[in-house]
N, CA and C atoms as an extended XYZ file, in Angstrom:
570
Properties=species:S:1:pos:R:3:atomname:S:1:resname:S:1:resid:I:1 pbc="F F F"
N         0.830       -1.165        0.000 N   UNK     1
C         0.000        0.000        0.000 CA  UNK     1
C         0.886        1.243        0.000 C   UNK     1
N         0.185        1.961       -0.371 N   UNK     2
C         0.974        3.521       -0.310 CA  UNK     2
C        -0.257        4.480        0.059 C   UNK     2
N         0.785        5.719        0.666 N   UNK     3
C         0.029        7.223        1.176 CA  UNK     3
C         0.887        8.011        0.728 C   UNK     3
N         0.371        9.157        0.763 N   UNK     4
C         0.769       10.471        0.157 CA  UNK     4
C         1.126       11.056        1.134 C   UNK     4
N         2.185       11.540        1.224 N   UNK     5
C         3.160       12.580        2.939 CA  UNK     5
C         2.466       14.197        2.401 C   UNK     5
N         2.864       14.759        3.323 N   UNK     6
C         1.969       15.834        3.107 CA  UNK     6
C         2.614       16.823        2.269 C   UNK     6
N         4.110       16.227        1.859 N   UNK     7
C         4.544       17.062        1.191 CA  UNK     7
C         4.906       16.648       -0.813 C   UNK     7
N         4.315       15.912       -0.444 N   UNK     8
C         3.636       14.646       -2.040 CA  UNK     8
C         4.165       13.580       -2.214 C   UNK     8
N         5.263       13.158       -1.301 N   UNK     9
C         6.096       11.601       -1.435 CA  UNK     9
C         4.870       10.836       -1.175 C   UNK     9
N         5.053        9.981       -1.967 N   UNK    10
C         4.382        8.176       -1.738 CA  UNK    10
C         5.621        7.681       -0.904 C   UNK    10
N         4.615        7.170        0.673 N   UNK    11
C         5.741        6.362        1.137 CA  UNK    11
C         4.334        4.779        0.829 C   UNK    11
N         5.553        4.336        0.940 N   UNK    12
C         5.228        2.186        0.837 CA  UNK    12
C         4.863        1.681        2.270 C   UNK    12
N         3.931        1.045        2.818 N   UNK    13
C         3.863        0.637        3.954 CA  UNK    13
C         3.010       -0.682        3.744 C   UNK    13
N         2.945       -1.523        4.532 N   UNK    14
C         1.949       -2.788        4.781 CA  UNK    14
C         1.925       -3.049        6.218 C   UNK    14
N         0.681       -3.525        6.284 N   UNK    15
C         0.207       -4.281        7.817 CA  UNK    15
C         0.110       -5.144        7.858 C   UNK    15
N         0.289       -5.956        9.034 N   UNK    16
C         0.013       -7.876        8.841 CA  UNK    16
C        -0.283       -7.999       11.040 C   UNK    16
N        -0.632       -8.925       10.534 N   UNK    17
C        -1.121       -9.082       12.547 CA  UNK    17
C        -2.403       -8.734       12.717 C   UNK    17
N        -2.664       -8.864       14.074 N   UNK    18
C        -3.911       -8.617       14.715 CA  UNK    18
C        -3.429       -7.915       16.459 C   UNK    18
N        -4.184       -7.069       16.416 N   UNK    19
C        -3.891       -6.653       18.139 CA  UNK    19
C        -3.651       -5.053       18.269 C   UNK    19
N        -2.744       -4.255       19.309 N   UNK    20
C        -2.602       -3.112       19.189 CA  UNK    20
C        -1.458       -2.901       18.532 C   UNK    20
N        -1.685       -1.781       17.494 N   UNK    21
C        -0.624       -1.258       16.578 CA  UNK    21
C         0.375       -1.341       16.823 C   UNK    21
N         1.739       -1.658       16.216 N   UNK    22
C         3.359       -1.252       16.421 CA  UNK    22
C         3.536       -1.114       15.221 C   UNK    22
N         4.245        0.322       15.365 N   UNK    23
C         5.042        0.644       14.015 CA  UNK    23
C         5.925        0.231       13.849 C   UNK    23
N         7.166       -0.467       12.694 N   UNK    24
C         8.003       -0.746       12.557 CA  UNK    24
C         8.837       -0.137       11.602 C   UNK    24
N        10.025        0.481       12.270 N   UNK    25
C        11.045        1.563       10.939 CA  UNK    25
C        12.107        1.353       11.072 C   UNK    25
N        12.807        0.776        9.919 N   UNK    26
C        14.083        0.521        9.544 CA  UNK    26
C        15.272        1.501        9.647 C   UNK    26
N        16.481        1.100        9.917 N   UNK    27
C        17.404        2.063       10.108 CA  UNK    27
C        18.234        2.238        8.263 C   UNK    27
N        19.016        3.137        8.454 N   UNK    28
C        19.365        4.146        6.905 CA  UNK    28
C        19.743        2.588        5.711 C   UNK    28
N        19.768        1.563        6.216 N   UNK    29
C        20.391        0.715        4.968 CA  UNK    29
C        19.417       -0.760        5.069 C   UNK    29
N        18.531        0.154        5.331 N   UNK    30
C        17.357       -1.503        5.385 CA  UNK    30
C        16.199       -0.736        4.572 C   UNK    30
N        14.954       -1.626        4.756 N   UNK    31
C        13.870       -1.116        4.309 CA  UNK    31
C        12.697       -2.139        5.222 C   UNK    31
N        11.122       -2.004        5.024 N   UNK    32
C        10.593       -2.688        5.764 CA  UNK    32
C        10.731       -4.525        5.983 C   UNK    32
N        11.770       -4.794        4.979 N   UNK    33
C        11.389       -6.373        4.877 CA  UNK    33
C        12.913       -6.762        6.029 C   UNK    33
N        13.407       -5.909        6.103 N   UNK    34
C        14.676       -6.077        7.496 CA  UNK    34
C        14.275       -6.920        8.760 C   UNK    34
N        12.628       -6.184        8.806 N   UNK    35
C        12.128       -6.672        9.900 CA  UNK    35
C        12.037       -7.686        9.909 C   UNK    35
N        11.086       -8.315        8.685 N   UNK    36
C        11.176       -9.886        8.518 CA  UNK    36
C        12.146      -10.524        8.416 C   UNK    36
N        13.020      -10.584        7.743 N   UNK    37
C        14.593      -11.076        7.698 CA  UNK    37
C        15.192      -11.556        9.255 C   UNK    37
N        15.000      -10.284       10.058 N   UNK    38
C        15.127      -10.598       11.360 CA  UNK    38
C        14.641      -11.164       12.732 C   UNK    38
N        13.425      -11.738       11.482 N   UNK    39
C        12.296      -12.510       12.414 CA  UNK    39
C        11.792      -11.968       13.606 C   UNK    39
N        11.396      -10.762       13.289 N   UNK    40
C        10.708       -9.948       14.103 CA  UNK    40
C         9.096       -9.800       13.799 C   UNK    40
N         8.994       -9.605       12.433 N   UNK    41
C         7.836       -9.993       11.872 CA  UNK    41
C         6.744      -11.294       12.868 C   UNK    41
N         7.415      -12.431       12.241 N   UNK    42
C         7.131      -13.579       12.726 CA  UNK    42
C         6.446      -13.573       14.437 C   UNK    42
N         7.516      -13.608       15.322 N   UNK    43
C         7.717      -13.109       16.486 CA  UNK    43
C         6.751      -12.402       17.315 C   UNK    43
N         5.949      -11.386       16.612 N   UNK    44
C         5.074      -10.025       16.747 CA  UNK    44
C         3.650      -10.156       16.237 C   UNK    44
N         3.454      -10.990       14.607 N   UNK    45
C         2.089      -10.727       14.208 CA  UNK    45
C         0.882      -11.005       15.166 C   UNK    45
N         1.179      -12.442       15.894 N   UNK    46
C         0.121      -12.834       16.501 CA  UNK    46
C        -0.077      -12.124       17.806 C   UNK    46
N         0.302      -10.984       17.742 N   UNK    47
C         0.607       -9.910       19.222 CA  UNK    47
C        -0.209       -8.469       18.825 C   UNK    47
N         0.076       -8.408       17.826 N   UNK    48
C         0.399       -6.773       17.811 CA  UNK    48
C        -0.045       -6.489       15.908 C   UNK    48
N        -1.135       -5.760       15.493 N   UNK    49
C        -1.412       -4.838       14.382 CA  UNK    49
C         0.087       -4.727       14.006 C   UNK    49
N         1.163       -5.083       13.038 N   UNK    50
C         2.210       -4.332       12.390 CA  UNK    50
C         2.153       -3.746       11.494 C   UNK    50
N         2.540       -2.342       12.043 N   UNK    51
C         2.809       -1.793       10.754 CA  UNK    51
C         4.113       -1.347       10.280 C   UNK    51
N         4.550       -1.741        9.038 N   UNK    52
C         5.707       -1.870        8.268 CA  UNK    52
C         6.175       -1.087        7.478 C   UNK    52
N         6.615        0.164        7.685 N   UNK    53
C         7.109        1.450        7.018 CA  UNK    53
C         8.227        2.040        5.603 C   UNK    53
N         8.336        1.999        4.484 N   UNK    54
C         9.537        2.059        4.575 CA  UNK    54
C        10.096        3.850        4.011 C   UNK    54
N        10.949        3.937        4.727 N   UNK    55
C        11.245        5.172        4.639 CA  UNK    55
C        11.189        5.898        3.510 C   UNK    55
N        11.232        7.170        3.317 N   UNK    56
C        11.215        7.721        2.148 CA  UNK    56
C        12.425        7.749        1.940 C   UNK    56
N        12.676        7.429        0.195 N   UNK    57
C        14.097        6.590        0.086 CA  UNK    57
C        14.760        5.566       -0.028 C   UNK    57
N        13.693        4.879        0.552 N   UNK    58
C        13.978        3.297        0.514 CA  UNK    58
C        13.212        2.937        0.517 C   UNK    58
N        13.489        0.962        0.006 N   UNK    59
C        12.411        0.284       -0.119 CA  UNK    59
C        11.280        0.682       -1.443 C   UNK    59
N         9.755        0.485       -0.939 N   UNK    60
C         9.142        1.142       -2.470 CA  UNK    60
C         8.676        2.539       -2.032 C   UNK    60
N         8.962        3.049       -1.312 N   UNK    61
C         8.595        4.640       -1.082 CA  UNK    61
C         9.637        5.820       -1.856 C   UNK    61
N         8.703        6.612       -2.439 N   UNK    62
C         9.617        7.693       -3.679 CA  UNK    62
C        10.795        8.075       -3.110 C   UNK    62
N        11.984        8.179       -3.804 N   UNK    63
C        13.304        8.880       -3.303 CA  UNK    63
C        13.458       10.529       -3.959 C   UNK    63
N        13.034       11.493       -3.466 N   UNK    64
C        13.229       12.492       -3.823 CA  UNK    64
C        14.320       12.902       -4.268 C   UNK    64
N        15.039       13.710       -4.625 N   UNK    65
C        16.365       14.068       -5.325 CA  UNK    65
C        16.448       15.563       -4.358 C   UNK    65
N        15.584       15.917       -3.996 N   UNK    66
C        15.605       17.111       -2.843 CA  UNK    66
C        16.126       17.389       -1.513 C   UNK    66
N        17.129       17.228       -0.702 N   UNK    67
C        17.955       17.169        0.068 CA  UNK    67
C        17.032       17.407        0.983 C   UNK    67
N        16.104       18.717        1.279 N   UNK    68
C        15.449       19.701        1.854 CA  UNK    68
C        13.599       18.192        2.343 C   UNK    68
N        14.192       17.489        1.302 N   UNK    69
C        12.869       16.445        1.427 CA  UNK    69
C        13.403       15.262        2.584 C   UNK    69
N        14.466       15.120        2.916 N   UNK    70
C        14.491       14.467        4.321 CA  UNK    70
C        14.950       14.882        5.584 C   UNK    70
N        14.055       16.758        5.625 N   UNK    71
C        14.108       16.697        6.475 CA  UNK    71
C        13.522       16.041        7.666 C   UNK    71
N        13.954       16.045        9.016 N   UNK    72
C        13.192       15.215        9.618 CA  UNK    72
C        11.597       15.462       10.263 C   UNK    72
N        11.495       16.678       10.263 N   UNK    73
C         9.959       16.650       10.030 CA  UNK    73
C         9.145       16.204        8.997 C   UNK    73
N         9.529       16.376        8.422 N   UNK    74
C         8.906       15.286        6.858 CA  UNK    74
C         9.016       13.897        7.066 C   UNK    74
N         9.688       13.492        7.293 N   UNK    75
C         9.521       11.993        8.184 CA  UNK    75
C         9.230       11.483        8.917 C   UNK    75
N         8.808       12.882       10.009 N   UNK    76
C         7.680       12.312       11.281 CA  UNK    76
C         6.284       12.264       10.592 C   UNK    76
N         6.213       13.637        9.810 N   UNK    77
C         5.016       13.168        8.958 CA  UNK    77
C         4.209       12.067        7.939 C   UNK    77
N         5.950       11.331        7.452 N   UNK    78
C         5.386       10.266        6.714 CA  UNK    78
C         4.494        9.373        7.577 C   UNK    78
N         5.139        9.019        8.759 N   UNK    79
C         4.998        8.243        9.756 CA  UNK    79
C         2.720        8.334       10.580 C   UNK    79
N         3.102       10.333       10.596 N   UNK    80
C         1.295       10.051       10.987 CA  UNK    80
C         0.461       10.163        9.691 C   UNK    80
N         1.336        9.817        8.381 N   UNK    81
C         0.243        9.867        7.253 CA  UNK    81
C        -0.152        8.818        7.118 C   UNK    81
N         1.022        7.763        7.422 N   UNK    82
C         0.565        6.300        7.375 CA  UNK    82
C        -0.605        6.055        8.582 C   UNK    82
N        -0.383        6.514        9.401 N   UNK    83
C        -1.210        6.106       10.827 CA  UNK    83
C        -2.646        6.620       10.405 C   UNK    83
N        -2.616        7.898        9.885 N   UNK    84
C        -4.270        8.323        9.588 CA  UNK    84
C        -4.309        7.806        8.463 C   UNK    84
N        -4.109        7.092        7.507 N   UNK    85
C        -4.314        6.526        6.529 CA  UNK    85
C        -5.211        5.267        7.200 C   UNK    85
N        -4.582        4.677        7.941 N   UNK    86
C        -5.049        3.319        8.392 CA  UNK    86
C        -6.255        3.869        9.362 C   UNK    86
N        -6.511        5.181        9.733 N   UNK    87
C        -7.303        5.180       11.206 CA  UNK    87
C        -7.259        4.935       11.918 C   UNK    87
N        -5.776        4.851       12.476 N   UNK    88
C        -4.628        4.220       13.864 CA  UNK    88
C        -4.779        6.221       14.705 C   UNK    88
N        -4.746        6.251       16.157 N   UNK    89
C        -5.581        7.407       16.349 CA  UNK    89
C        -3.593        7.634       17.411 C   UNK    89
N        -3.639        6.163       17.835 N   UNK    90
C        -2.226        5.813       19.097 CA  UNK    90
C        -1.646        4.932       18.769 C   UNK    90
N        -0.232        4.370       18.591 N   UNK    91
C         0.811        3.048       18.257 CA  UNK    91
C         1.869        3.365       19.228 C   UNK    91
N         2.062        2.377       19.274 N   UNK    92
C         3.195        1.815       19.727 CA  UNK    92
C         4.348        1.650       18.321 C   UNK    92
N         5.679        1.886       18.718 N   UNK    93
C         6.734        3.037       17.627 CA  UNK    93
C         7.929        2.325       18.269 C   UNK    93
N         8.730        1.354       17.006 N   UNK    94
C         9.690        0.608       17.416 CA  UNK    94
C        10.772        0.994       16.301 C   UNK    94
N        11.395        1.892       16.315 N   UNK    95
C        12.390        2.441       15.483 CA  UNK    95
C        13.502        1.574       15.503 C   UNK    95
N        14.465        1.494       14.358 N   UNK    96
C        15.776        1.079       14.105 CA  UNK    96
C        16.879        2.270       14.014 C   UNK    96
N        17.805        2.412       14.132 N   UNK    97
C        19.115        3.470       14.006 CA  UNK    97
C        18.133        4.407       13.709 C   UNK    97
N        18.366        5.288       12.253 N   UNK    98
C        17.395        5.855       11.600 CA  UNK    98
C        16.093        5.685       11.819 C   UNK    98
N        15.230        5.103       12.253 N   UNK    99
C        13.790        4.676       12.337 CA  UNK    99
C        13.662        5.479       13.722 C   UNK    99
N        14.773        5.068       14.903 N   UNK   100
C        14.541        5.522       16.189 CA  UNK   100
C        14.722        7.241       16.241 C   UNK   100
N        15.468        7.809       15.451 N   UNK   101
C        15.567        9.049       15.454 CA  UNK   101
C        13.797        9.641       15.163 C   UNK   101
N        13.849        8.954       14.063 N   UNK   102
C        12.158        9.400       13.631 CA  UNK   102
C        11.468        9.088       14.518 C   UNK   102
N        11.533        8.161       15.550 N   UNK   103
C        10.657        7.805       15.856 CA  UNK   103
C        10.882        8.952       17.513 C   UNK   103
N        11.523        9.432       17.983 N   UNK   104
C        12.477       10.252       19.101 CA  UNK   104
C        11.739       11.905       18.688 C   UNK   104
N        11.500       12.057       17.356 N   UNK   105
C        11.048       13.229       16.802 CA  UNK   105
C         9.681       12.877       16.545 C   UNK   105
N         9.104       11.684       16.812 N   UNK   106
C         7.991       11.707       16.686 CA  UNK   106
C         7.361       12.120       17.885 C   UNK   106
N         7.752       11.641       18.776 N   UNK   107
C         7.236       11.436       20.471 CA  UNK   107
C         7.617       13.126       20.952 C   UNK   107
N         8.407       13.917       20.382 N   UNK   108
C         8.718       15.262       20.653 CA  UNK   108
C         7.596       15.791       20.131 C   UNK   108
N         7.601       15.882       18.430 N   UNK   109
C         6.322       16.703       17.999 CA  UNK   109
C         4.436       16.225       18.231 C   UNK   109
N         4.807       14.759       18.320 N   UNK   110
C         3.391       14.013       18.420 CA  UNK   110
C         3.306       13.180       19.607 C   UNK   110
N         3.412       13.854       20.525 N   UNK   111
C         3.114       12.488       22.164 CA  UNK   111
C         1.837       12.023       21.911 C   UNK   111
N         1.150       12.381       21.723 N   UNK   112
C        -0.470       11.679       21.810 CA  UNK   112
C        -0.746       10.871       21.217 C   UNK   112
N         0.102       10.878       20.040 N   UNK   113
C         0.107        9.405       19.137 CA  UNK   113
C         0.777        8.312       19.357 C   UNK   113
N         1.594        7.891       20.343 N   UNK   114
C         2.096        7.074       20.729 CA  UNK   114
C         2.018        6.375       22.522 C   UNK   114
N         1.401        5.315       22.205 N   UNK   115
C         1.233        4.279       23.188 CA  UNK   115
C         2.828        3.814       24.281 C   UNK   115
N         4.144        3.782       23.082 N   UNK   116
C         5.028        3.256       23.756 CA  UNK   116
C         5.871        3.455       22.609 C   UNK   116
N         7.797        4.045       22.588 N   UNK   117
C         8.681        3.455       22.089 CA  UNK   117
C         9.548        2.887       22.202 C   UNK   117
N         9.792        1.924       21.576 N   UNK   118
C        11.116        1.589       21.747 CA  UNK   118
C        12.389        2.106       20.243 C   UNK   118
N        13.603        2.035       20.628 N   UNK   119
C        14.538        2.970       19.832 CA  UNK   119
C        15.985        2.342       20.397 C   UNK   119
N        16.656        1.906       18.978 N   UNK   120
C        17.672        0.686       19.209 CA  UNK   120
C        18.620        1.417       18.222 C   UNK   120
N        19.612        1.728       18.602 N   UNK   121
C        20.681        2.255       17.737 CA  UNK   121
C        20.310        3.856       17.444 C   UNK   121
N        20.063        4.397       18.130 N   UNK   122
C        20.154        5.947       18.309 CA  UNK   122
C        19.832        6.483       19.337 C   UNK   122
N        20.178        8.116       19.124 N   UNK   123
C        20.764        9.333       19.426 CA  UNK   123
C        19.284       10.451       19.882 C   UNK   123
N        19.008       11.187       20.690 N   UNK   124
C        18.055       11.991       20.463 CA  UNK   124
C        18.587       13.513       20.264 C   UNK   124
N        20.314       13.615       20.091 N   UNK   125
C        20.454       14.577       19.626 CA  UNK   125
C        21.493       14.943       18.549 C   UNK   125
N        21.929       15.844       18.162 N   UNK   126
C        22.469       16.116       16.635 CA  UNK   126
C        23.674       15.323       16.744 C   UNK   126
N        24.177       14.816       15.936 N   UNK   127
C        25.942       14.704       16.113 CA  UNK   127
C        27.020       15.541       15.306 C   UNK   127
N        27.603       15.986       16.228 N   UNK   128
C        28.653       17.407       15.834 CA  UNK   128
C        29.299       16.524       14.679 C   UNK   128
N        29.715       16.360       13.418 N   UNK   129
C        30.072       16.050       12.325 CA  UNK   129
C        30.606       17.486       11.453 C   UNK   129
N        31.831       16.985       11.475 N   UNK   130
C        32.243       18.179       10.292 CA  UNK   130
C        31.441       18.088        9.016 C   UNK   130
N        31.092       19.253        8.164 N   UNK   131
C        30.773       19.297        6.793 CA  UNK   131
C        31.642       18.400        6.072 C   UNK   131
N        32.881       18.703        5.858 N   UNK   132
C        33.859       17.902        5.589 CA  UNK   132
C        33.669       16.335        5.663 C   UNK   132
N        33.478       15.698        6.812 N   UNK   133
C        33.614       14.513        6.948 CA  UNK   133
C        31.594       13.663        6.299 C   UNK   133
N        31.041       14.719        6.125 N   UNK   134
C        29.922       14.609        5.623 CA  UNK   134
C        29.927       14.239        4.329 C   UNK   134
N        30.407       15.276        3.790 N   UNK   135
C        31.146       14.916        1.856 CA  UNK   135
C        31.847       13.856        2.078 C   UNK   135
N        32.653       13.764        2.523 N   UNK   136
C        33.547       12.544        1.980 CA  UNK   136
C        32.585       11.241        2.498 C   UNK   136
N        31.717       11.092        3.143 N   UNK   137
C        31.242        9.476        3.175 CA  UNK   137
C        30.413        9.653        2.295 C   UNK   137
N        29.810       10.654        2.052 N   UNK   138
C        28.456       11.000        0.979 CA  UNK   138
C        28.967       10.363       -0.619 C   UNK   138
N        30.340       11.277       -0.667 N   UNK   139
C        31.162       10.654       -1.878 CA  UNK   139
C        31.333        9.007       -2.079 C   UNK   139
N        32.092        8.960       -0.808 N   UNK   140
C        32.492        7.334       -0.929 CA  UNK   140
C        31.436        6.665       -0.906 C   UNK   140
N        30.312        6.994       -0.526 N   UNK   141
C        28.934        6.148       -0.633 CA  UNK   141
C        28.647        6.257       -2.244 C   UNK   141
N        28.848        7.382       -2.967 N   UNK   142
C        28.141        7.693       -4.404 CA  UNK   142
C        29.026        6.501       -5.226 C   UNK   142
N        30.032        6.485       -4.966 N   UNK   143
C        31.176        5.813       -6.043 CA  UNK   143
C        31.458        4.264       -5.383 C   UNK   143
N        31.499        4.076       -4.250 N   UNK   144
C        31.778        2.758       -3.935 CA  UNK   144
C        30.581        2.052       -3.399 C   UNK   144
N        29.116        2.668       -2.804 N   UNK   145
C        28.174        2.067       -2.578 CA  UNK   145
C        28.698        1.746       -1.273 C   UNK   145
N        27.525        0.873       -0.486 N   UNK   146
C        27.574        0.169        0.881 CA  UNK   146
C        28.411       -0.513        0.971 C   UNK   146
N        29.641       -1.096        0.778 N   UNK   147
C        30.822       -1.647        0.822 CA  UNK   147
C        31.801       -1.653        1.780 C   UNK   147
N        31.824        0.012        1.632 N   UNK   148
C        33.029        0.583        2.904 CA  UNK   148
C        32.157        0.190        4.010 C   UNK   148
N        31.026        0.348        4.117 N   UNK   149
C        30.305        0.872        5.253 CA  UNK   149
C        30.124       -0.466        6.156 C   UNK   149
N        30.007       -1.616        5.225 N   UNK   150
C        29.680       -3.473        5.480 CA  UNK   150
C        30.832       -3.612        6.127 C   UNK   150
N        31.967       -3.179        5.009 N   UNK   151
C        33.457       -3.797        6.192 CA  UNK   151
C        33.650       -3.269        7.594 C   UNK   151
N        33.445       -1.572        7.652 N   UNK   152
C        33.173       -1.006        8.991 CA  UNK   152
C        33.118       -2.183       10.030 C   UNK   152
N        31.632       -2.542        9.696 N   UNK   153
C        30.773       -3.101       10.511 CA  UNK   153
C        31.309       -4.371       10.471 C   UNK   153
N        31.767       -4.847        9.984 N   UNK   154
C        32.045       -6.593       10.046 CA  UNK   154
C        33.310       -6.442       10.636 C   UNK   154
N        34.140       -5.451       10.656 N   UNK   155
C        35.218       -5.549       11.929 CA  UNK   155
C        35.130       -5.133       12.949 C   UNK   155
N        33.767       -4.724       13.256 N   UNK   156
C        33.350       -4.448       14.762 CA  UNK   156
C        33.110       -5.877       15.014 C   UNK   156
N        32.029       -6.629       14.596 N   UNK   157
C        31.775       -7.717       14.902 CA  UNK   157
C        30.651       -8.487       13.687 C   UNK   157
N        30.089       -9.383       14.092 N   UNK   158
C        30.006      -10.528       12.650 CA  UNK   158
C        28.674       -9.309       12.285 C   UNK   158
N        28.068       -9.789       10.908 N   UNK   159
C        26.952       -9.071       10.703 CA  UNK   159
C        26.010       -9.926       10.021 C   UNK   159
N        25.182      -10.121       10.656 N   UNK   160
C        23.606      -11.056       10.046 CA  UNK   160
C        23.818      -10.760        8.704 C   UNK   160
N        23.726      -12.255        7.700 N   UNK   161
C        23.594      -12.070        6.196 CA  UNK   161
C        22.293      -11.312        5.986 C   UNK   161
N        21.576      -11.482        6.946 N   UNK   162
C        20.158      -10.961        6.178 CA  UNK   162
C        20.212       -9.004        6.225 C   UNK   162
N        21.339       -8.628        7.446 N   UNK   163
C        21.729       -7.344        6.767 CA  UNK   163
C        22.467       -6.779        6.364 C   UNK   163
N        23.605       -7.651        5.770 N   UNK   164
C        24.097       -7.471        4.995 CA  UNK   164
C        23.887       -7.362        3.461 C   UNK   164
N        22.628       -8.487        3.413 N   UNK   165
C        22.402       -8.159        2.406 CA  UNK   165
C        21.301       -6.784        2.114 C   UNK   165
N        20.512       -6.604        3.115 N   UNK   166
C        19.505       -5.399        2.858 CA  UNK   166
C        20.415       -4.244        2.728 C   UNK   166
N        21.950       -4.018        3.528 N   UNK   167
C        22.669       -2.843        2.965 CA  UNK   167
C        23.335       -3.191        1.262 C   UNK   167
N        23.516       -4.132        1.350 N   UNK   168
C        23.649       -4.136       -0.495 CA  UNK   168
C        23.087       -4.014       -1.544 C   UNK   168
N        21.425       -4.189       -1.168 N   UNK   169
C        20.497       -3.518       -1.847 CA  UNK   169
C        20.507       -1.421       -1.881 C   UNK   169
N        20.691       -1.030       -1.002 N   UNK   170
C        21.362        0.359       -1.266 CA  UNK   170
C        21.819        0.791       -2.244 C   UNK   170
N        21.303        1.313       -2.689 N   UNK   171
C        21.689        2.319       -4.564 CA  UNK   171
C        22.101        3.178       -4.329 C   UNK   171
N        23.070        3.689       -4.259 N   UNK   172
C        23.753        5.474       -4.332 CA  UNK   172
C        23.317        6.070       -5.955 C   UNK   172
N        23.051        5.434       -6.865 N   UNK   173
C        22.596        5.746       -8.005 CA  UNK   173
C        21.688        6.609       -8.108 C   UNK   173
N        22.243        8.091       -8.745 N   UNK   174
C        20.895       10.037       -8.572 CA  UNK   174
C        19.576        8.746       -9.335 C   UNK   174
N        19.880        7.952      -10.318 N   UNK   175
C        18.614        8.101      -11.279 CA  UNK   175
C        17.614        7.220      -10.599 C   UNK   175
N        18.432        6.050       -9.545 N   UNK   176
C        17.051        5.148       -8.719 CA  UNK   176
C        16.981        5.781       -7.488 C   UNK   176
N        17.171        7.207       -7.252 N   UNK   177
C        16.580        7.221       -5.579 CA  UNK   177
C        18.337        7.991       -4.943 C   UNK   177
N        18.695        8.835       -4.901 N   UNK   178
C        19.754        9.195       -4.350 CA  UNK   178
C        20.073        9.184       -2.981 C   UNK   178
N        20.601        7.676       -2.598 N   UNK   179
C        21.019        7.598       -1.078 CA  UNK   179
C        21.986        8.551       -0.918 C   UNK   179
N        22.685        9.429       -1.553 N   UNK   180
C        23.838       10.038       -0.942 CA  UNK   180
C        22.966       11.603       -0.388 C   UNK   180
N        22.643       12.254       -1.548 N   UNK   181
C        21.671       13.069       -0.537 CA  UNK   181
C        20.748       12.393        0.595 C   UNK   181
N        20.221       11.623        0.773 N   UNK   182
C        19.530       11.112        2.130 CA  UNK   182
C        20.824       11.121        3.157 C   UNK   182
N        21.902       10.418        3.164 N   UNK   183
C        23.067       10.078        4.012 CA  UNK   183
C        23.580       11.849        4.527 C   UNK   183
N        23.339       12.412        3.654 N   UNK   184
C        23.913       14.189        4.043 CA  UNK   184
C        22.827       14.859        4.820 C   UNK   184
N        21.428       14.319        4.316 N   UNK   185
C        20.596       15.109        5.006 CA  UNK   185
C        20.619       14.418        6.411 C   UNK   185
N        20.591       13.227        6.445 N   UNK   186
C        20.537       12.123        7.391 CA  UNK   186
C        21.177       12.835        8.667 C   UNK   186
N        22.540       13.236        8.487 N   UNK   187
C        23.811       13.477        8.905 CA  UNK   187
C        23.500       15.065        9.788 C   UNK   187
N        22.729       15.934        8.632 N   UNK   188
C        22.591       17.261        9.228 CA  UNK   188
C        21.348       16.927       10.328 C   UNK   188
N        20.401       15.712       10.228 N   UNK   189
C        19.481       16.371       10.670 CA  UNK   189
C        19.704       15.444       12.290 C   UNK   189
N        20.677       15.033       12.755 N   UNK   190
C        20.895       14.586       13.829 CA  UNK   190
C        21.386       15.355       14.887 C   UNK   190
């Protein structure tokens, strides 16, 4: 299914389950099927209404080419377009890296809409990042893709194939969806 954000993106979302709502939002190199992959899906339906988000940018929701389009109010909004789309009034809001930020800015601008979050791999405030060091991953993301970013992570410690592979699905490519502007806006809006 898709909704219209209020600022004209189609984001992609689906529901599956029965019970009280939980939103589910992927962090910057997944999309909604992460969840399943990670058998969280599974785990949850027979609990809990899911709902399955995927960011603008990823997944099947439009990738703007507009820098100014992820900001993060625009992404709290994707979030209650989906909810009044469905006629969800309160959820429960289970963010990933990226997902939890949105979801941290959701509970700031929208408390009333949320039952409960949880928020796994983030920050509720900016991170001092040089401009500088902004371009250059933005770059190395445009030209080498999720690569650098996999090894990062696999010498911290092992990394689930199932997200490894959802970061290899990641396109830095302007003409399918420009992750590198998302990764800059990403970056400023923390």
């Amino acid at each position: 299914m898709q909704v219209t954000s209020s600022d004209g993106v189609q984001i992609a979302f689906e529901t599956m389950g029965s019970g009280p709502p939980l939103v589910l939002l992927h962090g910057f190199f997944g999309d909604r099927t992460t969840w399943r992959s990670a058998g969280y899906v599974d785990a949850l339906a027979d609990s809990h209404r899911l709902v399955l988000i995927d960011a603008r940018g990823h997944g099947g929701s439009e990738a703007p080419h507009d820098v100014d389009s992820y900001r993060i109010d625009r992404q709290v909004e994707d979030v209650t377009a989906v909810l009044d789309e469905l006629n969800i009034s309160r959820a429960a809001f289970w963010g990933a890296s990226m997902g939890g930020i949105i979801g941290l800015n959701l509970l700031a601008r929208h408390p009333e809409r949320l039952t409960g979050l949880i928020v796994g791999g983030a920050h509720a405030d900016r991170v001092a990042t040089a401009p500088g060091e902004v371009q250059r991953e933005a770059e190395l993301f445009a030209v080498q893709g999720t690569a650098p970013f996999i090894d990062v992570l696999e010498r911290q410690s092992s990394l689930p194939e199932w997200m490894r592979a959802a970061m290899l699905t990641a396109n830095p490519s302007p003409t399918e969806g420009n992750r590198t502007e998302v990764l800059s806006a990403s970056r400023r809006c923390r």
